[in-house]
C-alpha positions as CSV (number, residue, x, y, z in Angstrom):
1,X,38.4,10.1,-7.4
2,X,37.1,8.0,-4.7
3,X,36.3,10.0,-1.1
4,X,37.9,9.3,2.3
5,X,35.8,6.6,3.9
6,X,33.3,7.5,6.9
7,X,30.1,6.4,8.0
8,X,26.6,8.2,7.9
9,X,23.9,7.3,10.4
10,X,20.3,8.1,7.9
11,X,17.0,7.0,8.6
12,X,16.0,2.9,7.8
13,X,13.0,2.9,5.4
14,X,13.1,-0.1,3.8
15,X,14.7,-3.1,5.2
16,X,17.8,-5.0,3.9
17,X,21.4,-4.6,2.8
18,X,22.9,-3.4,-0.4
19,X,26.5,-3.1,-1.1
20,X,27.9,-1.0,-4.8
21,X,29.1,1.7,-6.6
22,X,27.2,5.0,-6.6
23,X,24.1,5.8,-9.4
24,X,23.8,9.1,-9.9
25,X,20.5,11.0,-10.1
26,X,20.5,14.6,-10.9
27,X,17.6,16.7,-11.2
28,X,15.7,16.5,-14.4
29,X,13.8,20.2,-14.3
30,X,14.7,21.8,-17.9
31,X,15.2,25.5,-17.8
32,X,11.7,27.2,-18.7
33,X,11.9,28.9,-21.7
34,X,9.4,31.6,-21.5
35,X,8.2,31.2,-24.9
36,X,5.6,34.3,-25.7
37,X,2.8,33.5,-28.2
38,X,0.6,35.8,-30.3
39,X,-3.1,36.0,-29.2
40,X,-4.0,34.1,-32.4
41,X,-1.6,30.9,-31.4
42,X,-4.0,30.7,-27.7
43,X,-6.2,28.0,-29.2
44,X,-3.2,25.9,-31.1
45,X,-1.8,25.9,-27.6
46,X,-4.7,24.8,-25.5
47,X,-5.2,21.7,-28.0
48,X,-1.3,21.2,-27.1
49,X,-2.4,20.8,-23.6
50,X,-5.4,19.2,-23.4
51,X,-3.6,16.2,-25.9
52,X,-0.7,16.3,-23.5
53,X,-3.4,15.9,-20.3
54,X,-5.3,13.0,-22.1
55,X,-1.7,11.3,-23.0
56,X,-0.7,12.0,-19.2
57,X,-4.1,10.4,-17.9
58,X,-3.2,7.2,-20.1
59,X,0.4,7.2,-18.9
60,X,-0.1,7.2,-14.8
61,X,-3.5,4.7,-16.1
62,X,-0.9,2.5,-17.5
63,X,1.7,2.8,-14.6
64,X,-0.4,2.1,-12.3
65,X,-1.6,-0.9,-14.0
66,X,1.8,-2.0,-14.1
67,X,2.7,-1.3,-10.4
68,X,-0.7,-2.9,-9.5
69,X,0.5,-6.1,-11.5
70,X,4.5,-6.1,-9.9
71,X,3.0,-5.0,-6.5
72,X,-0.2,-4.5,-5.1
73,X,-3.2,-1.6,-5.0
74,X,-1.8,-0.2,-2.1
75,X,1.5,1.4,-3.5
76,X,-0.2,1.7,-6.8
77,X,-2.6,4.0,-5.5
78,X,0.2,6.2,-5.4
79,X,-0.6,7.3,-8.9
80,X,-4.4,7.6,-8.2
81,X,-3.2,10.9,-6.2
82,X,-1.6,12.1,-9.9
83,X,-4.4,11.4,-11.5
84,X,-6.2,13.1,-9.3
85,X,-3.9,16.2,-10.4
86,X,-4.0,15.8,-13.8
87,X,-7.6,16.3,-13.3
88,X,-7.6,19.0,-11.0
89,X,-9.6,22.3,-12.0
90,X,-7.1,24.3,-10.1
91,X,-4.3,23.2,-11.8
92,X,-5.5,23.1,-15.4
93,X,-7.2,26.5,-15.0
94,X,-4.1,28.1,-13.5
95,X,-2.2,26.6,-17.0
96,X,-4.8,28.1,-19.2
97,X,-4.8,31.3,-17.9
98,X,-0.7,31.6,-18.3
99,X,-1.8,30.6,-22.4
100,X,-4.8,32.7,-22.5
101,X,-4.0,35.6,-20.2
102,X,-0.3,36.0,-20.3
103,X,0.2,34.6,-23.3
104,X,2.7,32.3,-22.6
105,X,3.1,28.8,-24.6
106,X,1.6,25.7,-23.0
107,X,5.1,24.6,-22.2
108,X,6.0,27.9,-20.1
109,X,2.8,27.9,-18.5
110,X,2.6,24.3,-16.8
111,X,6.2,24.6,-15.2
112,X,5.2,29.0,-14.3
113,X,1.7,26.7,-12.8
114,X,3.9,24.0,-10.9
115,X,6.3,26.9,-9.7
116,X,2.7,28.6,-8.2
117,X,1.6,25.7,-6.3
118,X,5.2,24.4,-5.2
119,X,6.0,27.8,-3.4
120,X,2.7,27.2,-2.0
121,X,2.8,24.3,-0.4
122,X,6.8,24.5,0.1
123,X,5.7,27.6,2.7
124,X,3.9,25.0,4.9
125,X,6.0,22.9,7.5
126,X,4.3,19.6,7.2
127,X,6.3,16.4,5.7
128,X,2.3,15.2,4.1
129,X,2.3,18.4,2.3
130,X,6.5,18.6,1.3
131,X,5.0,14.7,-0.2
132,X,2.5,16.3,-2.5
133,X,4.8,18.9,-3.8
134,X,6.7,15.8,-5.1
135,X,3.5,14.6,-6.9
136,X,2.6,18.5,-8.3
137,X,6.5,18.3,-9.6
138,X,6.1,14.7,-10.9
139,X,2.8,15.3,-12.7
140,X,3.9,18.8,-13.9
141,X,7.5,17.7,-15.5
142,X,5.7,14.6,-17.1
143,X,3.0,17.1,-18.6
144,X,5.7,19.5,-19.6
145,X,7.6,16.7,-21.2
146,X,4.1,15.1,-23.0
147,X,4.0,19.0,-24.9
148,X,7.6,19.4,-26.1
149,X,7.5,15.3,-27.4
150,X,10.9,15.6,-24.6
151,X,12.3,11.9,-24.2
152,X,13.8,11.1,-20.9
153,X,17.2,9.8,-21.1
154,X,17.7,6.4,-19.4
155,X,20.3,5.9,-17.2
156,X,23.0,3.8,-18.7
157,X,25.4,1.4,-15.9
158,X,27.1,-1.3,-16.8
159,X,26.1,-3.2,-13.4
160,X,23.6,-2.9,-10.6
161,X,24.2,0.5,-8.3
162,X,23.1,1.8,-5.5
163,X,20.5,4.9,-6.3
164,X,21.7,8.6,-5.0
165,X,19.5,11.3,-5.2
166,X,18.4,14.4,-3.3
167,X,14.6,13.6,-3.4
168,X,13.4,10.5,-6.0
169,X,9.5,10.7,-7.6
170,X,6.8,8.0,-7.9
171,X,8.0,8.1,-11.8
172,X,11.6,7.8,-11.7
173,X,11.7,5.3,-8.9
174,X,9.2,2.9,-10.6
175,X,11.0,3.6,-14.2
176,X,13.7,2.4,-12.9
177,X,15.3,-0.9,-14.4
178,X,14.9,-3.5,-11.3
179,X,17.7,-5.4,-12.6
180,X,20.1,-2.3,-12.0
181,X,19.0,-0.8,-8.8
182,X,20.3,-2.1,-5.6
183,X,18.8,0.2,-3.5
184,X,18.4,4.1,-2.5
185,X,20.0,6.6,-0.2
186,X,18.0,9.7,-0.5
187,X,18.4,13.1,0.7
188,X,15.0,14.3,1.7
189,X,11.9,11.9,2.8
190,X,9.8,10.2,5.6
191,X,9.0,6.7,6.5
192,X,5.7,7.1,5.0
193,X,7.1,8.7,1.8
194,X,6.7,7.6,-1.3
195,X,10.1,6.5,-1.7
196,X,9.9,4.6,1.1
197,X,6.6,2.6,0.6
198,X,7.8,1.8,-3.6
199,X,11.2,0.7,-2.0
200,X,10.1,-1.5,0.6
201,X,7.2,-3.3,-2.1
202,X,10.4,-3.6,-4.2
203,X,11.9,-5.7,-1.9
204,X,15.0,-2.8,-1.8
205,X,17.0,-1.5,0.8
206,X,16.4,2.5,1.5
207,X,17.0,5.1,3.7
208,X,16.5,9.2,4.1
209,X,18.1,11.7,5.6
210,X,21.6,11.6,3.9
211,X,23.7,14.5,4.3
212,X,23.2,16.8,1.3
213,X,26.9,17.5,1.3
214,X,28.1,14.3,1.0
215,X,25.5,13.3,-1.5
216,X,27.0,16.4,-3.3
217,X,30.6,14.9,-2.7
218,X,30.0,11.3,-4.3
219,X,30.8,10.2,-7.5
220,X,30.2,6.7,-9.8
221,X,33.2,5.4,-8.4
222,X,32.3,5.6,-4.9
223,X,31.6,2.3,-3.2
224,X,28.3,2.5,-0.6
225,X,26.9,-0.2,2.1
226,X,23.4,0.6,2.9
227,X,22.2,-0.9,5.7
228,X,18.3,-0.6,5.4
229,X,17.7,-2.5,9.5
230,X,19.4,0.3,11.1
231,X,20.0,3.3,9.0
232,X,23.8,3.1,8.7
233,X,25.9,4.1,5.6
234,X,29.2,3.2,4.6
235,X,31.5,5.2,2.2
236,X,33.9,2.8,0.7
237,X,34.2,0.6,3.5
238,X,37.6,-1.4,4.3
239,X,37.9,-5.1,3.1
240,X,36.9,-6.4,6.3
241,X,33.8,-4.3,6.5
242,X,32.3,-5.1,3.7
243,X,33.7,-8.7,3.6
244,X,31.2,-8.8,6.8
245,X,28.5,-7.3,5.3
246,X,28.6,-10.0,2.3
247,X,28.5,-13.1,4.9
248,X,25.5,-11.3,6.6
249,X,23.5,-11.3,2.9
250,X,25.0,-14.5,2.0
251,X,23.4,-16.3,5.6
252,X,19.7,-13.8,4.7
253,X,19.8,-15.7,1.2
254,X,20.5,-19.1,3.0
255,X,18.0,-18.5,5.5
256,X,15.0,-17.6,3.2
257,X,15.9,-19.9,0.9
258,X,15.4,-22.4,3.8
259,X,11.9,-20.8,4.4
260,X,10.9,-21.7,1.1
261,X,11.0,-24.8,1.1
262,X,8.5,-24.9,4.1
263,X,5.6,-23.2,2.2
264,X,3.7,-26.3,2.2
265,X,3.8,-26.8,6.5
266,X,1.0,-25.1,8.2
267,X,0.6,-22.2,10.8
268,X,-0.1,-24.3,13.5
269,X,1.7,-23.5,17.4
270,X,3.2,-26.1,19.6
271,X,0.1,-26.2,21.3
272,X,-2.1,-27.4,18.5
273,X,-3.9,-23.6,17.5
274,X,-4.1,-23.2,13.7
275,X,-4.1,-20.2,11.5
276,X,-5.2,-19.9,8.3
277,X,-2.5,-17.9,6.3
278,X,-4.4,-16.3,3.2
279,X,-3.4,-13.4,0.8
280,X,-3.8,-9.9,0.0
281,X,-4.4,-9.8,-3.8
282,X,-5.9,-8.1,-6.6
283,X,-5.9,-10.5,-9.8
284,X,-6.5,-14.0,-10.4
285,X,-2.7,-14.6,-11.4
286,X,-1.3,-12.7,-7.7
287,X,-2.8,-15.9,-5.9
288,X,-0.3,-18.1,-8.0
289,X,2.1,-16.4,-6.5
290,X,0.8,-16.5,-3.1
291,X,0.2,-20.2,-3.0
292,X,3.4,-20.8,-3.8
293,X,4.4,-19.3,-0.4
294,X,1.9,-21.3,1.7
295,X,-1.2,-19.5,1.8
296,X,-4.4,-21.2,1.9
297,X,-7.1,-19.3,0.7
298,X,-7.5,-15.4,-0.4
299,X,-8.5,-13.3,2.6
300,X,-8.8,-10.0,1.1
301,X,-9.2,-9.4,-3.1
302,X,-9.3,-5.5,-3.6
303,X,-12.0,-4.6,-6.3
304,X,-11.5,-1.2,-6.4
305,X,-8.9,-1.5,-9.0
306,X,-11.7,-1.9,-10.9
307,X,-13.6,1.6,-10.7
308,X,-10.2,3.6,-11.0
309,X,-10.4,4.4,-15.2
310,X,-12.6,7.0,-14.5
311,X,-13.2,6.4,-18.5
312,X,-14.7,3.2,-17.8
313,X,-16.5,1.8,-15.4
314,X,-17.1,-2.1,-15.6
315,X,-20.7,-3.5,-16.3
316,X,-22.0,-6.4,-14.4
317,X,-20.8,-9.2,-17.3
318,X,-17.1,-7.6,-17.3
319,X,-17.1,-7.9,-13.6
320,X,-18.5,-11.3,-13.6
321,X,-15.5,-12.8,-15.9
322,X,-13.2,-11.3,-13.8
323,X,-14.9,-12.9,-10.5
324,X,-15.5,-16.2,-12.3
325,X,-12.2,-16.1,-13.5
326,X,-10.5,-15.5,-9.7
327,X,-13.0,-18.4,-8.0
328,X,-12.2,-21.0,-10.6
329,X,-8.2,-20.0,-10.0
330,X,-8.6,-20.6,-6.0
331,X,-10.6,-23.5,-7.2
332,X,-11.8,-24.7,-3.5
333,X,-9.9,-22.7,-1.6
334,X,-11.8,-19.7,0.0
335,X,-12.1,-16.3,-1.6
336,X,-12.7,-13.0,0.4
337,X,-13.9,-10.5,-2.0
338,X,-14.2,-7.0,-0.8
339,X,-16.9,-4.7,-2.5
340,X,-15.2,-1.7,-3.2
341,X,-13.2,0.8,-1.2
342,X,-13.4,3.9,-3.2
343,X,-13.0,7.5,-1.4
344,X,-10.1,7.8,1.5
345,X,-6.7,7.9,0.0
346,X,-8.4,5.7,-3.1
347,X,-9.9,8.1,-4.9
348,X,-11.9,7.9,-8.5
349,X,-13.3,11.3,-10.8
350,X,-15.5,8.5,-12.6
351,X,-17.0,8.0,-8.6
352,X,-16.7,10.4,-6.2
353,X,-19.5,13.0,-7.3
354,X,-18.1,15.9,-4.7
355,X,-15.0,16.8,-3.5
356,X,-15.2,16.0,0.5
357,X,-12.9,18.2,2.8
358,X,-12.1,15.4,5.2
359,X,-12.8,12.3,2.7
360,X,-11.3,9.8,5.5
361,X,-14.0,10.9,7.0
362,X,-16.6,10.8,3.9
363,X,-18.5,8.9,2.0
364,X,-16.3,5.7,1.6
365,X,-16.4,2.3,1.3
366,X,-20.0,1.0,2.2
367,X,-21.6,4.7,2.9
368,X,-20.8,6.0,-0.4
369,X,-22.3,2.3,-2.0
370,X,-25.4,2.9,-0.2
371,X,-25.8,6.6,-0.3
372,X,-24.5,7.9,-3.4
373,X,-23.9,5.4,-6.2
374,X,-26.5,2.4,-5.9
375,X,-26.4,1.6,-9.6
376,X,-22.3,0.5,-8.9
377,X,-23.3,-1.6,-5.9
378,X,-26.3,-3.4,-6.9
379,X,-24.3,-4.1,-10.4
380,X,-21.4,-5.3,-8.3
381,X,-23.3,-7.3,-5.8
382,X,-25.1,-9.2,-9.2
383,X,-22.0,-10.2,-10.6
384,X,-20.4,-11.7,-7.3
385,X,-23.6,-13.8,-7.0
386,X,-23.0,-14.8,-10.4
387,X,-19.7,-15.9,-10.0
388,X,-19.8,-17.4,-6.6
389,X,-21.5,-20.7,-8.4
390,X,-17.7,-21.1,-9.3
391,X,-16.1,-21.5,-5.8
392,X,-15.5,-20.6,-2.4
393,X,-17.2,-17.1,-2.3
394,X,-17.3,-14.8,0.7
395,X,-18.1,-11.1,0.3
396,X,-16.9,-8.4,2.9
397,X,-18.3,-5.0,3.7
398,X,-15.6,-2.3,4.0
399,X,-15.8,0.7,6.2
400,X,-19.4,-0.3,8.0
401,X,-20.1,1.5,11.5
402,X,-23.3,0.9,12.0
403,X,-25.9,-1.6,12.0
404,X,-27.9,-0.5,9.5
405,X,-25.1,-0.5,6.9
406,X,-25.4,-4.2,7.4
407,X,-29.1,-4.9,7.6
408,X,-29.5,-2.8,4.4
409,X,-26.9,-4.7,2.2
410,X,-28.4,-7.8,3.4
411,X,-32.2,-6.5,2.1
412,X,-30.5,-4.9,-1.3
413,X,-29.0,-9.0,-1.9
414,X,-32.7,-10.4,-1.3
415,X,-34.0,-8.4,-4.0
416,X,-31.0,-9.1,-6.7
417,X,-31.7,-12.3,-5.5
418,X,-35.5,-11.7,-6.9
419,X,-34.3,-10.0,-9.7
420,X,-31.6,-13.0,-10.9
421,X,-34.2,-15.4,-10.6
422,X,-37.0,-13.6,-12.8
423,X,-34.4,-13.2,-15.4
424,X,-33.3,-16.9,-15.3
425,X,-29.5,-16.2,-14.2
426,X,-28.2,-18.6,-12.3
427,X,-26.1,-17.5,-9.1
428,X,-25.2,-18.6,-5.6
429,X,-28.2,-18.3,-3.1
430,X,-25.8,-18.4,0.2
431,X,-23.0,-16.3,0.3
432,X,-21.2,-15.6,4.0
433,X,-21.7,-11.7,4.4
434,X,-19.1,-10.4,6.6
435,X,-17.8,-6.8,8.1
436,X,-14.7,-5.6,8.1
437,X,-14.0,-4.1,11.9
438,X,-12.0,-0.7,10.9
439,X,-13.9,2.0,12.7
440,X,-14.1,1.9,16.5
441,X,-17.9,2.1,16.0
442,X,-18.0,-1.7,14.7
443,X,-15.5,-2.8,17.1
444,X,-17.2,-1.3,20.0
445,X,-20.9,-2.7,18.9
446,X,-19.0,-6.5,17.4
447,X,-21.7,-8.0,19.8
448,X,-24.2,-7.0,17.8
449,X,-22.1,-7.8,14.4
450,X,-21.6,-10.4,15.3
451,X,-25.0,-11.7,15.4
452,X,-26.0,-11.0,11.8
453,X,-22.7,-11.3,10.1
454,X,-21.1,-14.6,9.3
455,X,-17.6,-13.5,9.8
456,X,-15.8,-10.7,10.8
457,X,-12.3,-9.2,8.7
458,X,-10.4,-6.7,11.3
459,X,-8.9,-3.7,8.8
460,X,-6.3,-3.0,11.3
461,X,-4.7,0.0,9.2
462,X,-7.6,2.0,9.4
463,X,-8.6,0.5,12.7
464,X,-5.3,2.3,14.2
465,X,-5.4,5.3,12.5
466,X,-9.4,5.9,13.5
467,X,-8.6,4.6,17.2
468,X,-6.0,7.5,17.9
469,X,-6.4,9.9,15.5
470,X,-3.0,9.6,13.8
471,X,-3.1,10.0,9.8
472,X,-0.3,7.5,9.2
473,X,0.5,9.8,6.3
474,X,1.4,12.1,7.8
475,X,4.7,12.2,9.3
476,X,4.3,15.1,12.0
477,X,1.9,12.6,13.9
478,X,3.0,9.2,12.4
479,X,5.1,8.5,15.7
480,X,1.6,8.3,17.1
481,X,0.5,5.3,15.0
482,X,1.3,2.5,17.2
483,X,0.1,-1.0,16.1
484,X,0.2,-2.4,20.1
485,X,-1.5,1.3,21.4
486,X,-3.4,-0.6,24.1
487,X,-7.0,0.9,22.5
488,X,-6.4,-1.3,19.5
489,X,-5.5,-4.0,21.5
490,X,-8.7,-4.0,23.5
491,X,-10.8,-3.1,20.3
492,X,-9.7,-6.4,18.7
493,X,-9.9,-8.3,22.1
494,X,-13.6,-7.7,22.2
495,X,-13.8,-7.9,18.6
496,X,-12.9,-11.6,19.0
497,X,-14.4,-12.5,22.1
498,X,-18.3,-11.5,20.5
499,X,-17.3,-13.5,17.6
500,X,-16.1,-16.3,19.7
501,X,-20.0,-15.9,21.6
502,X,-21.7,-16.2,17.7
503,X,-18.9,-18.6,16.9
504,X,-18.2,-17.0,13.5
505,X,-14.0,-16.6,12.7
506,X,-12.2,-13.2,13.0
507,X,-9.1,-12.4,10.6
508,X,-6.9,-9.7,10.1
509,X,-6.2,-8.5,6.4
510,X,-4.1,-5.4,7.4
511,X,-0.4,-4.3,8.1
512,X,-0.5,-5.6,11.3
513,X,-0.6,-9.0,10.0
514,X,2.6,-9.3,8.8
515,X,4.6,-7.2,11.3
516,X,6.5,-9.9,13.2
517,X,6.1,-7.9,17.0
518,X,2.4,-8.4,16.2
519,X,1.9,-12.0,15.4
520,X,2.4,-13.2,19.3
521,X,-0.4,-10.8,20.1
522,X,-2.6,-11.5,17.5
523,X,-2.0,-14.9,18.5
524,X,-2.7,-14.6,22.1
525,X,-6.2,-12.6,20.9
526,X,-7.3,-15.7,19.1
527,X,-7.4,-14.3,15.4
528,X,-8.2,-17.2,13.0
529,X,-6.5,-16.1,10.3
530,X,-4.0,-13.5,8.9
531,X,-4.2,-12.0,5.3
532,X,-0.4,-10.8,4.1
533,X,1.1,-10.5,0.8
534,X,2.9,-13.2,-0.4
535,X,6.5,-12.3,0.5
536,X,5.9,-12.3,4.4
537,X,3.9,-15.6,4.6
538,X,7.3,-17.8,5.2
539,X,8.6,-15.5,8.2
540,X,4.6,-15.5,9.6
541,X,4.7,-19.2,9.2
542,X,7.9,-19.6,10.7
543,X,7.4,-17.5,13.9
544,X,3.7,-19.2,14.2
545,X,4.8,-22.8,14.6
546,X,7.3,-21.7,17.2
547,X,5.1,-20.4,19.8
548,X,2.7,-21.4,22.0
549,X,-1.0,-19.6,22.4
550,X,-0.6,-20.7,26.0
551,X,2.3,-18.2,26.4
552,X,1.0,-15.9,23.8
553,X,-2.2,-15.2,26.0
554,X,-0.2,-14.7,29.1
555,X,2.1,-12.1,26.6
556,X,-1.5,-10.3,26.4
557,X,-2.7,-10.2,29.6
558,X,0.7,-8.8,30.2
559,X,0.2,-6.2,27.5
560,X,-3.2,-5.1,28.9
561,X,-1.1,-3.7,31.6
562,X,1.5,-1.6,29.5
563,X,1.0,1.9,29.4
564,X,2.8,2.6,26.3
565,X,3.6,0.8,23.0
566,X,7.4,0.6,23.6
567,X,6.7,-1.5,26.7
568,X,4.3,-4.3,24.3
569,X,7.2,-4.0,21.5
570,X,9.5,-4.7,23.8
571,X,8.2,-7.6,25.5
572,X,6.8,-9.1,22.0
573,X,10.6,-9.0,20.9
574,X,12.2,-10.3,23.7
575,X,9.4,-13.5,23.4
576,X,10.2,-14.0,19.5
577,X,14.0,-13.9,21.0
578,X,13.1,-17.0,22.7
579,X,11.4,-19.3,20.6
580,X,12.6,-18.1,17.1
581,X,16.1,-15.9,17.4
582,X,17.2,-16.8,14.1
583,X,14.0,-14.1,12.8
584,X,15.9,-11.4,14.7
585,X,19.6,-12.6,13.6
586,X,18.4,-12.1,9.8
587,X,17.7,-8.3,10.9
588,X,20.2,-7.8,13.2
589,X,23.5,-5.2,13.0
590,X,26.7,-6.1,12.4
């Protein structure tokens, strides 16, 4: 029986509109059985478990592999943090000990261990924490499952639904069959929640914060509108609601349909300055994709993907195919490869030596290449001179601060260089060295970058987060991660200005980069290029060629004298109202 209709105000995570019946998602916890073993069953049981962790290692391996191939390595390094559990001395101890001590079977003693660390962390008011108790359940109920041989029953619908579901994990929301999922409406969650991140990479409305009781109260035959722009849900909406609802998708799928067939027209304002639109990617076959929407070069290739199978780590000729492989793909188009990022929020047991208390604040990126594992760099650096005989090569520094970090990586490449020659291998004697500009230490010193580098690549996601102190993570302080924050705005102004000096180009590979309030900015800072994945390039290319970097550089100077982020928003909004309204239409509320 359907319910009365109403409508829920929740909180917008992931942009759009979907409109159908009701999927429901109950929990999947099976009752523990607390299954008591004899002392000489203890070492039948620990084999159990240790086959079930090595067949949960390949499993998150794999779906991350997958997600990494639908998506990109940002939302698949979602499942770097469950690896990361399913290797976790803690954990695994506190299992063994319920099979050795308390003589409980393997089963029993991972979901008494997830129980431990949930009321743990539950005790702890922070929304980051409440997120990992969603991994610890995840990893523990997929272990659990990986010792009993328990098969999870698919859902079965005859036609898509929208997803209901008190909270949803990494697992079940990427298990899901695309075809049958319209979008989510989730009890519990953030922004910056897993949910929320999976949903908006899958291109699928979402919001949080729905009222437990009337998530309680729906059934299969219940009729939703989620409106993923503002955060509003309908409950069987009237005829004329949801006949409104199906013109507004019906004019989106008009409208980007429209954008499509523009991929081929250039970033360029009415004023004659041209941006290079490039892509975010992390195989040869993503920049298909990504030319197909208009970019023109690849400003930022992750490698870190690379160094996550802590079982493997690729030599210097496996690396090399895959280089070769991505040059001769972009053929002449220019290739931004980034040596890898590992430590952070990207973290690898096959790497990382020591666990770091504050690793955001570790050895990452270039420090921990330079510092603690050499042999990975100097094989990495080897193979991208090898493969840049093939194309368009640049190679980008991640996480530098300090001069050194540069002068350094510059005197390692002279002596591969040596050391290619002597063993008769040929490679490419001039690659463009660049830094990426995500710690306010490089911004602050880009005048002296900018004399020995030969471009510069602004990380603008850590850039924020570093500039005001604000894990983005972490929901209790993510109102304080602020794109426009004047600081970042005047860290990238100088950034560019340097660059202008040394004449070398500045681009922007991060979030901002696609977020539409930030383009007239960048703009008006005199960015060169913007690095996006594939799926915003027509709306950047669309909002480009309708301004003008004459009133984009007033929009700045304006800006400069904001005293809050709300104020730039605002102004940015009311500018793209202007000169491209039909970009805020598409988003708009009925």
């Amino acid at each position: 029986m359907r319910i009365a209709s109403c409508t829920v105000q929740a909180t917008p995570v992931a942009p759009g509109i979907a409109i159908g019946r009701v999927m429901l998602m109950h929990g999947t916890a099976p009752a523990v059985k607390n299954t008591v073993i004899t002392p000489d069953q203890v070492p039948g049981e620990l084999e159990k478990l240790h086959n079930a962790l090595e067949l949960t290692r390949k499993q998150l391996q794999d779906l991350r592999e997958t997600l990494r191939k639908r998506l990109n390595d940002s939302e698949a390094g979602i499942f770097d943090a469950h690896l990361l559990l399913v290797d976790d001395k803690t954990m695994v101890s506190e299992v063994e000990r319920g099979i050795t001590e308390e003589l409980f079977d393997a089963e029993s003693s991972v979901y008494h261990a997830i129980d431990k660390f949930v009321a743990l962390f539950s005790t702890v008011e922070d929304v980051y924490l409440q997120e990992r108790v969603i991994d610890i359940r995840d990893v523990g109920l997929r272990l659990a499952g990986n010792i009993s041989d328990a098969v999870p029953m698919p859902l079965a619908y005859d036609e898509p639904r929208i997803v209901i579901a008190s909270t949803l994990t990494p697992s079940e929301t990427v298990g899901m069959n695309r075809d049958k999922v319209l979008g989510f409406a989730v009890e519990t969650g953030s922004t910056t929640s897993h949910t929320a991140i999976l949903a908006r990479s899958l291109k699928l409305p979402a919001v949080v914060g729905m009222p437990k009781e009337l998530l309680d109260s729906l059934t299969v035959a219940d009729k939703l509108i989620v409106d993923g722009f503002s955060g509003k849900v309908i409950v069987n909406p009237d005829a004329g609601t949801e006949e409104a609802y199906r013109l507004k998708l019906r004019e989106a799928e008009k409208f980007y349909q429209q954008l499509s067939g523009e991929s081929d027209l250039q970033a360029v304002t009415t004023d004659g300055f041209t941006i290079v639109i490039a892509g975010n990617v992390d195989a040869a076959e993503d920049y298909e994709e990504a030319r197909q929407h208009g970019a023109h070069g690849i400003g930022l290739f992750r490698t870190e993907f690379l160094f996550m199978d802590s079982s493997h780590l690729p030599d210097e000729d496996e690396q090399f195919e895959i280089y070769k492989k991505m040059m001769i793909t972009a053929g002449n188009d220019p290739v931004t490869i980034r040596t890898m990022d590992i430590g952070g929020d990207k973290m690898s047991s096959g790497i990382i030596r020591s666990v770091e208390q504050n690793p955001f604040l570790g050895l990452r990126g270039i420090r921990l290449c330079l510092r603690e594992r050499r042999d990975l760099f100097d094989t990495q650096l080897r193979a991208l001179m090898r493969a840049g005989v093939h194309g368009n090569m640049q190679i980008m520094l991640p996480m530098v601060s300090c001069m050194d970090e540069l002068l350094e990586t510059k005197e390692i490449i002279e002596n591969l260089k040596k050391e290619l020659s002597a063993r008769g291998v040929p490679f490419a004697d001039s690659i463009p060295l660049g830094v990426m500009i995500e710690t306010p230490a490089a911004a602050m010193t880009a005048d002296r970058f900018a004399r020995e580098a030969d471009f510069f690549s602004i990380g603008s996601n850590d850039l924020i987060q570093y500039t005001i102190a604000s894990d983005r993570g972490n929901e209790r302080v993510a109102h304080l991660y602020r794109p426009g924050h004047p600081a970042v705005l005047r860290l990238i102004k100088f950034t560019v200005e340097e660059a202008v000096k040394q004449n070398i180009p500045v681009a922007v590979c991060g979030q901002i980069a696609e977020d539409l309030p930030m383009i007239p900015l960048l703009v008006g800072l005199g960015v060169n290029e913007l690095s996006m994945s594939s799926s915003a390039m027509p709306l950047v290319k669309r909002l480009i060629r309708s301004l003008s970097m004459h009133e984009c550089c007033e929009l700045v100077t304006r800006a400069f004298q904001c005293d809050n982020y709300a104020e730039v928003v605002m102004m940015s909004r009311e500018m793209i109202g202007r000169n491209a309204p039909e970009l805020l239409d598409i988003q708009g509320e009925i």
